[in-house]
Each structure stands twice: as C-alpha cells, then as structure tokens.
C-alpha positions in Angstrom: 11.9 -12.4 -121.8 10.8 -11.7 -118.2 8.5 -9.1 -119.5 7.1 -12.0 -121.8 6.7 -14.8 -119.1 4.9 -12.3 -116.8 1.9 -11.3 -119.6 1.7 -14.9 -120.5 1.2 -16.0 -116.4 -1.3 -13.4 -116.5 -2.8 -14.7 -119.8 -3.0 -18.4 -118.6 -4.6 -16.7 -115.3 -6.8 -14.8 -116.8 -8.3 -18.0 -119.0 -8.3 -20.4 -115.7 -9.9 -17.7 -113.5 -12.9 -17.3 -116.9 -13.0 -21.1 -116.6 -14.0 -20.6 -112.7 -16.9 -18.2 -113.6 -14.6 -15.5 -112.1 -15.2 -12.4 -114.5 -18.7 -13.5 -114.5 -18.8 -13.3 -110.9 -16.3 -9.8 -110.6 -17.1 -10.0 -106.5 -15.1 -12.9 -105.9 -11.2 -12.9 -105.7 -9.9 -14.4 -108.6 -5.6 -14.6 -109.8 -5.3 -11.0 -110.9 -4.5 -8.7 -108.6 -2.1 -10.3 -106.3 -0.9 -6.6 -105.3 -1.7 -3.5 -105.1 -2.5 -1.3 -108.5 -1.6 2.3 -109.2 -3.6 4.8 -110.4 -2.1 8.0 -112.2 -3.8 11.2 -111.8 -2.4 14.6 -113.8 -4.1 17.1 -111.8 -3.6 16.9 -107.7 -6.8 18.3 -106.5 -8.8 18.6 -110.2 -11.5 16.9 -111.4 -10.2 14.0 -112.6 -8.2 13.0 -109.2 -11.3 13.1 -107.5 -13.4 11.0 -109.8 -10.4 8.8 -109.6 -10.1 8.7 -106.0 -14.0 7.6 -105.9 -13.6 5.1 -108.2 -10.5 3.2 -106.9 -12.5 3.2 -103.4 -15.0 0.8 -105.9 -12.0 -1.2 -107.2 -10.4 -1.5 -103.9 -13.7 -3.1 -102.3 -14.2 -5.4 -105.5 -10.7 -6.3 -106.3 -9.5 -7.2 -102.5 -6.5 -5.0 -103.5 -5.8 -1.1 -102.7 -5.8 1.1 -105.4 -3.6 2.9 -104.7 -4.1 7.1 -106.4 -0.3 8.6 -107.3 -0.8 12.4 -108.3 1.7 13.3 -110.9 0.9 17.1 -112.0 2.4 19.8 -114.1 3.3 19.7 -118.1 0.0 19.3 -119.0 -0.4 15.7 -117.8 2.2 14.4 -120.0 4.2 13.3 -116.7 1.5 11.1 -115.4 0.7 10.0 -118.7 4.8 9.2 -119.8 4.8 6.9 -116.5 1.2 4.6 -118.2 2.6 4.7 -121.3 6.0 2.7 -120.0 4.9 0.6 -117.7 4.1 -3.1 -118.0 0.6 -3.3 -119.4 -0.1 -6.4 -116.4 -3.1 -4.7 -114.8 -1.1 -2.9 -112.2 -1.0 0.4 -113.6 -3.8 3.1 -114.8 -4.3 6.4 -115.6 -7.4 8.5 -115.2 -7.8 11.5 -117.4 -9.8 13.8 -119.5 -10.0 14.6 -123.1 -6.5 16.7 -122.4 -5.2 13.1 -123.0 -6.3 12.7 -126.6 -6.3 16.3 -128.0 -3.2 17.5 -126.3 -1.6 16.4 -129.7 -3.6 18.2 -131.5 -3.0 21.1 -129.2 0.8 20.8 -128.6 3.5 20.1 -131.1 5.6 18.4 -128.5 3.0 15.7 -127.4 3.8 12.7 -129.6 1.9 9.8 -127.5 -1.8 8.9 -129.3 -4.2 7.8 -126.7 -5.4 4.6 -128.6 -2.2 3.7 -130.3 -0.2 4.2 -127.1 -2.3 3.1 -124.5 -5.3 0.9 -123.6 -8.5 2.5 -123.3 -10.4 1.0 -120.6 -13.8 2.6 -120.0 -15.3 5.8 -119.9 -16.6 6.2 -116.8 -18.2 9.7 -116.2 -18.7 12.7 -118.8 -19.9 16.5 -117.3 -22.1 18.9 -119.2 -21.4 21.9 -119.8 -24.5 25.3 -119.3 -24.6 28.1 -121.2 -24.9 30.8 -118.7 -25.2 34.1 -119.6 -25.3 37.0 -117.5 -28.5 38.9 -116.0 -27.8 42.1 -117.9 -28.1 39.6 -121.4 -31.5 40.2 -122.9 -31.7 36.7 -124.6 -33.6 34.0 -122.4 -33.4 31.2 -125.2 -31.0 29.8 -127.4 -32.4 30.9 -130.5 -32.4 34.6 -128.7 -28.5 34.6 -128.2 -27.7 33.6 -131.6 -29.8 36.3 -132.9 -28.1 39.1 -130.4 -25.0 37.7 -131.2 -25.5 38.3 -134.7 -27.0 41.8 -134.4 -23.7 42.6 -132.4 -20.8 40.9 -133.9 -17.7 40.9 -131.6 -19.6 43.0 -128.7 -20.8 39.8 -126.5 -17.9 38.8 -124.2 -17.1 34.9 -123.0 -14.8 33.5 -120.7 -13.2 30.7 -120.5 -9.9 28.9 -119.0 -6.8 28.4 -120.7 -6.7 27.8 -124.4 -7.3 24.1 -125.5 -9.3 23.9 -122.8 -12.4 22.2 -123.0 -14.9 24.8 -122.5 -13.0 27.0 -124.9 -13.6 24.3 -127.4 -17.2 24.2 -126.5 -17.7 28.0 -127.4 -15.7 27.7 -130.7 -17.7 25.0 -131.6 -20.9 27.1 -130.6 -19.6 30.1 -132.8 -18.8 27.7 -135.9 -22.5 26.1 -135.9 -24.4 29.3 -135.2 -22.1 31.3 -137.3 -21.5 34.0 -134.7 -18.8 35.9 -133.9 -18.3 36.4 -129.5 -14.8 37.5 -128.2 -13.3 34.9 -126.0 -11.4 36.2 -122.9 -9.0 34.3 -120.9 -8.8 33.5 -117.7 -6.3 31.7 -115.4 -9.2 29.2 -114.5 -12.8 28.5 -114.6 -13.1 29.9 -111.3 -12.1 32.9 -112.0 -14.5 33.1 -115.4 -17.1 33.0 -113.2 -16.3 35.4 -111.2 -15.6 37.6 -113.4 -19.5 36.5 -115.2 -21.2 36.8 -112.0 -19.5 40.4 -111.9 -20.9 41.2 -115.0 -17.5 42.0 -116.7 -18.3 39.1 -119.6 -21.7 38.0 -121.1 -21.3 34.6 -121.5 -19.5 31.5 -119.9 -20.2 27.7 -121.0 -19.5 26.1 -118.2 -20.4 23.1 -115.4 -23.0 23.0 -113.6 -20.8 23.4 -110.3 -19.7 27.0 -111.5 -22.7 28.7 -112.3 -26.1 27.5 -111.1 -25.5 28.9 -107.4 -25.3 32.5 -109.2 -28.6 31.7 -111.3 -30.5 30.8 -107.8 -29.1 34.0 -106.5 -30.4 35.9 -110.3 -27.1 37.5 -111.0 -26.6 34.4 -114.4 -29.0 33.3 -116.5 -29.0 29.6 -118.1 -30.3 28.4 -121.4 -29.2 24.9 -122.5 -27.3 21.9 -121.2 -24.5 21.3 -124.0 -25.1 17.4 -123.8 -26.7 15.7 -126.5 -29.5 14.6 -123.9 -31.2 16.2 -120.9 -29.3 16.5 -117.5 -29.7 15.3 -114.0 -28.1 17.9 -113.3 -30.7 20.5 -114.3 -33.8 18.5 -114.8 -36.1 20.3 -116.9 -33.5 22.4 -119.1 -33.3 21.9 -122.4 -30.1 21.1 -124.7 -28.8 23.2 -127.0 -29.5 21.0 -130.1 -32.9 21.2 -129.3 -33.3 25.0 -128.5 -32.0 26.2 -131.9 -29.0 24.4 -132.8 -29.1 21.0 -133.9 -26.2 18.8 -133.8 -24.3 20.4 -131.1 -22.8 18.6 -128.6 -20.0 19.5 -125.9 -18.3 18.8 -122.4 -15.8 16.3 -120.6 -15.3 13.1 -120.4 -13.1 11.0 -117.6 -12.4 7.6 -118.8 -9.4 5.3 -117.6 -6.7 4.0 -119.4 -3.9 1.0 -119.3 -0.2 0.9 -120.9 -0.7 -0.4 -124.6 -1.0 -4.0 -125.4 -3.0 -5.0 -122.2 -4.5 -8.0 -122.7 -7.9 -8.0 -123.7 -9.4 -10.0 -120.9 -7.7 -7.8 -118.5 -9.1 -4.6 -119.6 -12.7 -6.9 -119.8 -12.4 -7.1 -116.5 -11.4 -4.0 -115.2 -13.4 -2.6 -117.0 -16.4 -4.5 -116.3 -15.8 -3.6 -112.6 -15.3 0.0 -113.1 -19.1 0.0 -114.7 -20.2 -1.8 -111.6 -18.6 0.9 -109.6 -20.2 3.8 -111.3 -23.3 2.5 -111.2 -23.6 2.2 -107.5 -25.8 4.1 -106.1 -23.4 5.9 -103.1 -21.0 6.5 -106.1 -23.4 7.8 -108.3 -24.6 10.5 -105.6 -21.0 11.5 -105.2 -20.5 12.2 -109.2 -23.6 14.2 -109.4 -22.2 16.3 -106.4 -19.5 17.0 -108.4 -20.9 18.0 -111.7 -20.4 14.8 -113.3 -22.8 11.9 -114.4 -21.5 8.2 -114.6 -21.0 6.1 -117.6 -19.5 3.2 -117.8 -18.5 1.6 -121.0 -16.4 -1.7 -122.6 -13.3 -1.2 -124.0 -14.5 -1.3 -127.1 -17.1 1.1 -127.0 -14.4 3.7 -125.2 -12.3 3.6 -128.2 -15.3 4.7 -131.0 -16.2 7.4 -128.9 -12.7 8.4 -128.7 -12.1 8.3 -132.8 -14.8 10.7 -132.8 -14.4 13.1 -130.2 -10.5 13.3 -131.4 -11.6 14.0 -135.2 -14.7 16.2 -134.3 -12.3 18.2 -131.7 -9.4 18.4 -133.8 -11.5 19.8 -136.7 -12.8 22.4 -134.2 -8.9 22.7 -133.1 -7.4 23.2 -136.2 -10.5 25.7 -137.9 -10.3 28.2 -134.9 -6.3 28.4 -134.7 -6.2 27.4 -131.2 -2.6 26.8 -129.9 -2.1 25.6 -125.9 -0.7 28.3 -124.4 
C-alpha cells in the first residue's frame, strides 16, 4: 500500500508539474526530486562509471539534486543491477551500464533478469566504435585486403580480445561470420593487455576503441582500416567504415544507456530522460565523451528500447552461432 501511495504522489506530481510547463521547461525545479538520486555503476573505474559520473554532474546541475554515483562491482554487474531491479521505480534510483546488461543472459545461464522486462530503459546516452587495427607487419591496408589474406591463410591471422562475451569478441565473430573467414581469437585478461600484446606484434589483429590503438598507429607500429560503426567517426575523421570498405551490413561497438527499476512511470522516465539528452548534448560534456572514446547520443525511452530488441536478437544470434560461453 505505501509502495502504492508513493507512485501515485509522484503520478499526481508529475501531471501538476506538466500542467506548470515544468518538463517543457527541464531547468526549472519542479516536485520530483525532492532528494537525492542514486546512480548504480557495475564497474568502479570502467567505462561506464565514468560516463556516469559525467552525466550525473549534468543531472545534478539540472535537477537541483546530487546524484549521487554508488560503485557496486564484481559478478559481472549482476550486483549493481539486482539492487535497480528491486528498488522502488520513484525516480530515485538508476543504473548505468553497457550491453553486458542485456546479453549477459544470453551469455550466462545464471542471469535470469531481461533488461526491458525487468527494468525501465531510459535513454541511450553514448555508444563507442570500435577500429580494426591491424599490426604493421599485416600486408593488408584495406578492408577488402584483410578479408582476402584472411582467406588465403585460414586460422594463421591472430586477434585479441578481452574476456569472452565481451564486446569486442562479439565484434570479431561477427566480422568472421559476414566475411566468411576463419582468424584465431586469443584471450586476454583485458583490452589493455590485447594491445600490448598487438603493438608487440605477438597478434595480427585487435578490434578495438579508438583510446587503445590510435596512439600506436601515430607511432607506425598498428595499422587501421575501418571504424565498425554504421557511420563515420569523430573520432577518426576521414576513415572509413567497414560496411563501406567491403562489407556491407556490418555494424559493431558499445553502447551506455541508463536504466530505472521496472514499472517507472512513463512521465518520469520522459523526463529524465529528456534531461539526460540535454546533458549529452552540452558542449563541455560532449568534449569529455570524445576524450574518452565515446560519442553522445541521447534518446527517448522509446527509442532506447527498439534499439535494444535488436542489438539483443542480432547479438544473441552472433552468441549462440559462435558457441561463446562467459568465462
């Protein structure tokens, strides 16, 4: 009952504070929040914590309320993720998180949470491309060029990548599916340490971000051929994708998007999400994102949850074909 009476106080505060021009106007303090909200983050230090951290700096300023980031790490995310899923779904708590969130089920048998059924998607606020980098010693300069080495030498050209599941392992499987090669993946601990290990010249080919590789191509130990993205990068102005350099269709990298407990109301996630897109947009923000590899977004609720029904079919496809267990 309590639980009841506090979604419909913030349901009738929600509709007087749209009465007041309040969502239109997202800069001006309306009912919701009257505290502070909490923002969990799986990985302490990763990716996704710091494009968190830069986002609730946004909120903060917008909503008149800290938000406040709450690192919960290990098991995969699962732990931060467990907390969303059972909390109120009043406004106060989030989760930001990467596509681990919605193909760890397909990667784990013990993951039994669905990230549309069991939570709220809110926006997707930043996605990072992936390079294909190959290293110096590689003859190919061109797309088309690797695919046809890689078919002249089945099994000889060497990739890393970081654990399996992970999304630049998916990006390579989905590489050797479309251009029907065969490469030999090897594992690494991280992506850090796969690029090492490229710049070293002990592998031949990493797909990875733009943070991991481009210092070694100024330096002319790594090559890079294509942006993975569906569309050209700020990242690497100039370069083109891989669809358009001799594979069509393929697509690949990350996403960060921000999620609610399920059943939030749908003017609450409106609005936060609303103000997360006004966040990512700004120009300070923006800057911040690039330095780290990732470009902002920014989408509705709606919108969030079709791209998420087809990355989850299109990556448990790629999931299920190549045998790929979590390890």
């Amino acid at each position: 009952m309590l639980k009841w009476l506090r979604a419909a106080g913030v349901m009738m505060a929600l509709g007087a504070a749209s009465m007041g021009a309040v969502f239109a106007q997202s800069s001006v303090p309306g009912p919701y929040p009257a505290k502070p909200i909490r923002m969990l983050a799986p990985e302490p230090g990763g990716g996704n914590e710091v494009a968190g951290r830069i986002v609730s700096q946004g909120l903060s300023a917008r909503l008149g309320q800290q938000v406040v980031i709450d690192n919960r790490g290990a098991a995969g995310g699962t732990i931060a993720a467990g907390i969303v899923v059972k909390a109120a779904p009043d406004g106060y708590t989030m989760l930001v998180y990467g596509s681990s969130l919605w193909l760890a089920p397909f990667l784990r048998k013990n993951v039994t949470y669905d990230a549309i059924r069991d939570f709220t998607p809110i926006s997707l606020a930043a996605e990072a491309p992936f390079f294909i980098f190959v290293h110096a010693s590689v003859p190919a300069k061109t797309v088309k060029e690797f695919i046809a080495l890689a078919k002249a030498k089945p099994g000889d050209l060497l990739y890393g990548s970081a654990g399996s599941g992970a999304a630049t392992h998916l990006a390579a499987e989905l590489f050797k599916s479309m251009a029907g090669v065969n490469i030999t993946r090897v594992a690494y601990k991280g992506s850090g340490q796969a690029a090492n290990a490229m710049a070293g010249g002990e592998i031949q080919v990493m797909f990875g971000s733009a943070s991991l590789g481009m210092a070694q191509v100024k330096t002319g130990r790594l090559r890079v051929l294509a942006v993975t993205t569906a569309k050209p990068s700020a990242l690497a102005p100039g370069l083109p994708t891989v669809a358009a350099s001799g594979l069509p269709g393929y697509e690949a990298g990350s996403m960060v998007g921000f999620f609610g407990p399920a059943k939030m109301p749908k003017a609450l996630a409106a609005r936060l999400s609303q103000e997360i897109k006004e966040v990512v947009k700004q120009p300070d923000v923006k800057e911040k994102f690039l330095s780290l590899a990732i470009e902002p977004v920014g989408t509705t609720p709606e919108e969030f949850v079709g791209l998420l029904r087809t990355d989850m079919a299109k990556w448990g496809k790629v999931i299920k074909e190549a045998g790929i267990i979590e390890e």
